[in-house]
N, C-alpha and C positions, 0 to 999 in steps of 0.2 A: 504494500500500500504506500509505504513511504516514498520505495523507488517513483511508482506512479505520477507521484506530488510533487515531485525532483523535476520529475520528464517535462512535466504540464509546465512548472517555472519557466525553466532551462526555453521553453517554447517560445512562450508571451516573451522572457528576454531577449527572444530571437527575432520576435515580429517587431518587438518594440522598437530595438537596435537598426531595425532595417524600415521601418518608417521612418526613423528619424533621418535615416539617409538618404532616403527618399526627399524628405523635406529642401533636403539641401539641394538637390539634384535636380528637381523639376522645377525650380524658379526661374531658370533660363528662360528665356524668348524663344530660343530655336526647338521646333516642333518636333527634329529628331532626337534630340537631346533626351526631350520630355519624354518619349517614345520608347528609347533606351530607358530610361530613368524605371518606367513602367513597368518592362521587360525584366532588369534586375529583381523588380520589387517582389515579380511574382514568383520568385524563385523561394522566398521564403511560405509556407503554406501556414494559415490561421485566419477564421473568420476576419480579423483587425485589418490586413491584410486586404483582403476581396471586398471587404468595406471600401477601403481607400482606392482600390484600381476603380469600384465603382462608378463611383464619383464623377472618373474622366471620359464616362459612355455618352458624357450629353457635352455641348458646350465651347468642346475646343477644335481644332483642326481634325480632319478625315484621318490623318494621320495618326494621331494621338487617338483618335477614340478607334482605330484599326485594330493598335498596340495594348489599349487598354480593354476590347473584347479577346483578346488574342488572349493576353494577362490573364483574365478571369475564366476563362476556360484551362488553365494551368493548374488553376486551386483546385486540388483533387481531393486535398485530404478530409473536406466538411463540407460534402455536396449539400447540407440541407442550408448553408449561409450562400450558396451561388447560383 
């Protein structure tokens, strides 16, 4: 049980750590950038996550919201948040 509770942390530190990188990475202007930025993000898997590629499905460039359906089809691990 303990391990469990370890794993599930160790997770959330992980979506966390990579949102935050995220944050940093898609403020740029350039659409690929933002694109890429996306693509990194969804390499981490956690509803937090597929929350955040959400987001970029309406609103910005054809490009980015290509990148960010692309992203969300990646999160495999909690089909019932995507």
């Amino acid at each position: 049980m303990i391990g469990i509770v370890c794993a599930l942390a160790i997770l959330l530190d992980d979506a966390d750590a990579a949102l935050e990188k995220f944050k940093g990475d898609v403020k740029g202007k350039d659409a690929a950038v933002r694109a890429a930025a996306l693509g990194e993000l969804a390499k981490t898997q956690s509803p937090k996550v597929a929350s955040k590629i959400n987001t970029f499905l309406l609103g910005d460039t054809t490009e980015v919201r290509v990148a960010a359906a692309g992203a969300l089809a990646l999160q495999t691990e909690d089909l019932k948040h995507v």
